[in-house]
C-alpha positions as CSV (number, residue, x, y, z in Angstrom):
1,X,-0.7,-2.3,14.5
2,X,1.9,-4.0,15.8
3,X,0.8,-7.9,15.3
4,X,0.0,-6.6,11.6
5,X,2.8,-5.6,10.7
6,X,5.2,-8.4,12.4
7,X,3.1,-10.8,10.2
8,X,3.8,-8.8,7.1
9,X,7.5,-8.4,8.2
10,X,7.7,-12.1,9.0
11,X,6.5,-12.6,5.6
12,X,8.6,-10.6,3.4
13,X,11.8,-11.9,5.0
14,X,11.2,-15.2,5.0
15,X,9.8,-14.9,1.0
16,X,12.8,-12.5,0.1
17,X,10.0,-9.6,-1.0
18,X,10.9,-6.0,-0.9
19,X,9.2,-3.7,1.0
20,X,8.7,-0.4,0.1
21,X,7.7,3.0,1.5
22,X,6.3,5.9,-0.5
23,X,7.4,8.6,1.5
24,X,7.2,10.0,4.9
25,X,4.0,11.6,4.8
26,X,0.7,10.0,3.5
27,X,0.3,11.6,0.3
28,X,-2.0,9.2,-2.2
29,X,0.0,10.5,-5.2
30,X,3.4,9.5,-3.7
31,X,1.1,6.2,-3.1
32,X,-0.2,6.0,-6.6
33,X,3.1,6.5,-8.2
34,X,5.1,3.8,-6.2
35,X,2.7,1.0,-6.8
36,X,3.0,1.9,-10.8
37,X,7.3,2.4,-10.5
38,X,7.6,-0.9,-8.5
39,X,4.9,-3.4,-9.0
40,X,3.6,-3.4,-5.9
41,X,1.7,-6.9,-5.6
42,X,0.5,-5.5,-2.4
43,X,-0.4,-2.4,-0.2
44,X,-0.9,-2.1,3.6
45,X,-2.6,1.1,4.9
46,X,-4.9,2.4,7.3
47,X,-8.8,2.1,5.9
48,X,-8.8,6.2,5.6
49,X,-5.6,6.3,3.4
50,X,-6.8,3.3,1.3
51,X,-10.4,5.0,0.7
52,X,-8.6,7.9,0.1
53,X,-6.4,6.4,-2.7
54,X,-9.2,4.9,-4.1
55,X,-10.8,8.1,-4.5
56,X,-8.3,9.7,-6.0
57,X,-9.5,11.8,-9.1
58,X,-6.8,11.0,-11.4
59,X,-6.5,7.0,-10.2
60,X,-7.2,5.9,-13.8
61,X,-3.8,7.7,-14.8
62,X,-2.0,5.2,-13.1
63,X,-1.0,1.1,-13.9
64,X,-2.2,-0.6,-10.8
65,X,-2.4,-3.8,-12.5
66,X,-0.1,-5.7,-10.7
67,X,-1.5,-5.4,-7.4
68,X,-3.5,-8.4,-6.1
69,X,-4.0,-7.5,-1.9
70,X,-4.5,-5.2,-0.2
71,X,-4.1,-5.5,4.1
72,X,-5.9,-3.2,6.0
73,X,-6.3,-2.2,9.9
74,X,-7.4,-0.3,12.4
75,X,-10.0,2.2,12.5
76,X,-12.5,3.9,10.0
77,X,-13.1,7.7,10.4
């Protein structure tokens, strides 16, 4: 976890990106919505909470359209 996100961190500052976090518990909607409000171009998350975003029922609702990557770690359960 920790060598993940030092690379991500090491990235955003040195290519001025903003980093942003939904909320502090893992709700997909909170998720969902974020992406859509800020253009997220990319989303980190454990393999659960991605699978569970991409389960969502109500995915199509939102504009994911701007994100091109998605970094994922650790372990599925």
């Amino acid at each position: 976890h920790i060598g993940t996100m030092t690379a991500i961190i090491h990235v955003v500052v040195r290519k001025k990106l903003r980093l942003v976090f939904p909320s502090y518990k893992l709700d997909v909607k909170d998720i969902l919505e974020t992406v859509q409000k800020y253009k997220c171009t990319a989303i980190n998350g454990l393999p659960k909470i991605l699978l569970n975003v991409l389960n969502y029922p109500n995915i199509k609702d939102y504009d994911l359209s701007s994100v091109y990557a998605v970094i994922s770690g650790g372990q599925l359960i």
